[in-house]
Residue frames as a rotation matrix with the C-alpha (Angstrom) as fourth column:
UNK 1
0.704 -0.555 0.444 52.56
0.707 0.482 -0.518 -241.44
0.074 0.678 0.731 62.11
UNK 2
0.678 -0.469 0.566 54.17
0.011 -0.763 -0.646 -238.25
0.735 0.444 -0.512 62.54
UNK 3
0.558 -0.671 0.488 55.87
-0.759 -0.175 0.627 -239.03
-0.335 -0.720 -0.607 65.82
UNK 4
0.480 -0.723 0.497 58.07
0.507 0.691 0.516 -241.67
-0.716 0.005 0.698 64.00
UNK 5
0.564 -0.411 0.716 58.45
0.585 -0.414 -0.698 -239.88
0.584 0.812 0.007 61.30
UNK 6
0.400 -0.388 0.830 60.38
-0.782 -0.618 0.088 -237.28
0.479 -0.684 -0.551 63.76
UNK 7
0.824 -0.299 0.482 61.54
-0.039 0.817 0.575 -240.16
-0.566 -0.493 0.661 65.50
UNK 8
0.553 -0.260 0.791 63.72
0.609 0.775 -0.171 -240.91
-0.569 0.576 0.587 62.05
UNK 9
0.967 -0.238 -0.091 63.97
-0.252 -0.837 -0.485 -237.16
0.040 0.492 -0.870 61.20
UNK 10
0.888 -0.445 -0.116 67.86
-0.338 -0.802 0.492 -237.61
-0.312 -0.398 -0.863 62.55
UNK 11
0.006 -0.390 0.921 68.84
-0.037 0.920 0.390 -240.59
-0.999 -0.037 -0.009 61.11
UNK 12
0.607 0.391 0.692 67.95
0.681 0.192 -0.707 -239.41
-0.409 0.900 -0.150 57.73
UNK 13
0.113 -0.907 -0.407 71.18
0.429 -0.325 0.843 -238.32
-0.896 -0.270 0.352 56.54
UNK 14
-0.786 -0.593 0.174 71.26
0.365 -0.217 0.905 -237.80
-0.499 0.776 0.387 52.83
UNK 15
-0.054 0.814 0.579 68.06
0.965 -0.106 0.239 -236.44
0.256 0.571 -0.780 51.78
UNK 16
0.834 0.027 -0.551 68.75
0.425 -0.669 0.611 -233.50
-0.352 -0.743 -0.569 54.04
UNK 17
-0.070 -0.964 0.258 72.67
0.698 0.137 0.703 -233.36
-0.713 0.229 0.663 51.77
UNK 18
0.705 0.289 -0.648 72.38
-0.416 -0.572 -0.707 -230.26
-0.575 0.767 -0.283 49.14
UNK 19
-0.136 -0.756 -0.640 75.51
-0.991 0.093 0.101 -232.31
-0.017 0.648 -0.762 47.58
UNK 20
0.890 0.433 -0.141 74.27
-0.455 0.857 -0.243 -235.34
0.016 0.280 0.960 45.81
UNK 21
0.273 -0.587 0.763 76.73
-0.608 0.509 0.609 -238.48
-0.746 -0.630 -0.218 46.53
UNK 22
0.108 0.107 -0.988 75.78
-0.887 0.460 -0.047 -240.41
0.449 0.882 0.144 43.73
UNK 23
0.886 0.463 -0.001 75.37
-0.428 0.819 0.381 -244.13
0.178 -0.337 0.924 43.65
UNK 24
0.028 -0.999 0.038 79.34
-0.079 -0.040 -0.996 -244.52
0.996 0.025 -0.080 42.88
UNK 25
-0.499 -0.774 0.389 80.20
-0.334 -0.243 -0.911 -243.61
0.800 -0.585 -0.138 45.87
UNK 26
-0.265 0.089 0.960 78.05
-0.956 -0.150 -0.251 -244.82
0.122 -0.985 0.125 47.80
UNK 27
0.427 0.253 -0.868 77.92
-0.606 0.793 -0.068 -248.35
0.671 0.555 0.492 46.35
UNK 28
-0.049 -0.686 -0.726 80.66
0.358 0.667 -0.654 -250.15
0.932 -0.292 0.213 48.31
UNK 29
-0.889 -0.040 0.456 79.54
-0.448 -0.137 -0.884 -248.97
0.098 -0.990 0.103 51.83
UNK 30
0.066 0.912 0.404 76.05
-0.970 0.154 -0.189 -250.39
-0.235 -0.380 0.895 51.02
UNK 31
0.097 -0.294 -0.951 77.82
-0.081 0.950 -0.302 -253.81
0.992 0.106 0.068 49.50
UNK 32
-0.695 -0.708 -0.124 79.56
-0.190 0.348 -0.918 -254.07
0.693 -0.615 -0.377 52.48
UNK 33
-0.520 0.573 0.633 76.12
-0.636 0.235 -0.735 -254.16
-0.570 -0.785 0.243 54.73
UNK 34
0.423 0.904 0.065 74.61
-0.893 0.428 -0.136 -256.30
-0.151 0.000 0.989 52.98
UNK 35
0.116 -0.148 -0.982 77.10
-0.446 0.876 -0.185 -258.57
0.887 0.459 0.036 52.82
UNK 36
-0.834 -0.440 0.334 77.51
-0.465 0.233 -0.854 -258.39
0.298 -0.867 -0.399 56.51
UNK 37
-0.411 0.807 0.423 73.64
-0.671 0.046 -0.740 -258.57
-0.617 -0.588 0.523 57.40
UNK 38
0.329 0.929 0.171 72.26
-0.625 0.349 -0.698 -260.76
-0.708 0.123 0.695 54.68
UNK 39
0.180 -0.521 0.834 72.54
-0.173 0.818 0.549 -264.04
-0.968 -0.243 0.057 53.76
UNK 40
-0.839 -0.479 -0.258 74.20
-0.144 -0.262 0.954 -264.76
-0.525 0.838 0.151 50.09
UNK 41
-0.849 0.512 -0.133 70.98
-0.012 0.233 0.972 -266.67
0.528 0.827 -0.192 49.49
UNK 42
-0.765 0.574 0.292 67.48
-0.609 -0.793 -0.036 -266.19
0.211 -0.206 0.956 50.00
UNK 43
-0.930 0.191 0.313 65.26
0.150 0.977 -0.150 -269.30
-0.335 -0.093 -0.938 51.07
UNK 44
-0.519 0.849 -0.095 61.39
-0.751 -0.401 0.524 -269.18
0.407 0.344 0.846 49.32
């Protein structure tokens, strides 16, 4: 498990941030991917 986990180390951007973003701000960059990648509705 550890060689993904290093695998992912570099990609892991904000845990690694001593200056918290808050959700604010980062709200409307994660809307925007999910509205690109996923569909409005969800089929069960």
């Amino acid at each position: 498990m550890f060689k993904w986990v290093n695998l992912f180390n570099p990609y892991d951007l904000y845990s690694k941030n001593s200056i918290s973003l808050g959700w604010q701000k980062l709200k409307l960059y994660y809307k925007d991917l999910v509205a690109k990648y996923l569909p409005t509705t969800i089929k069960l």
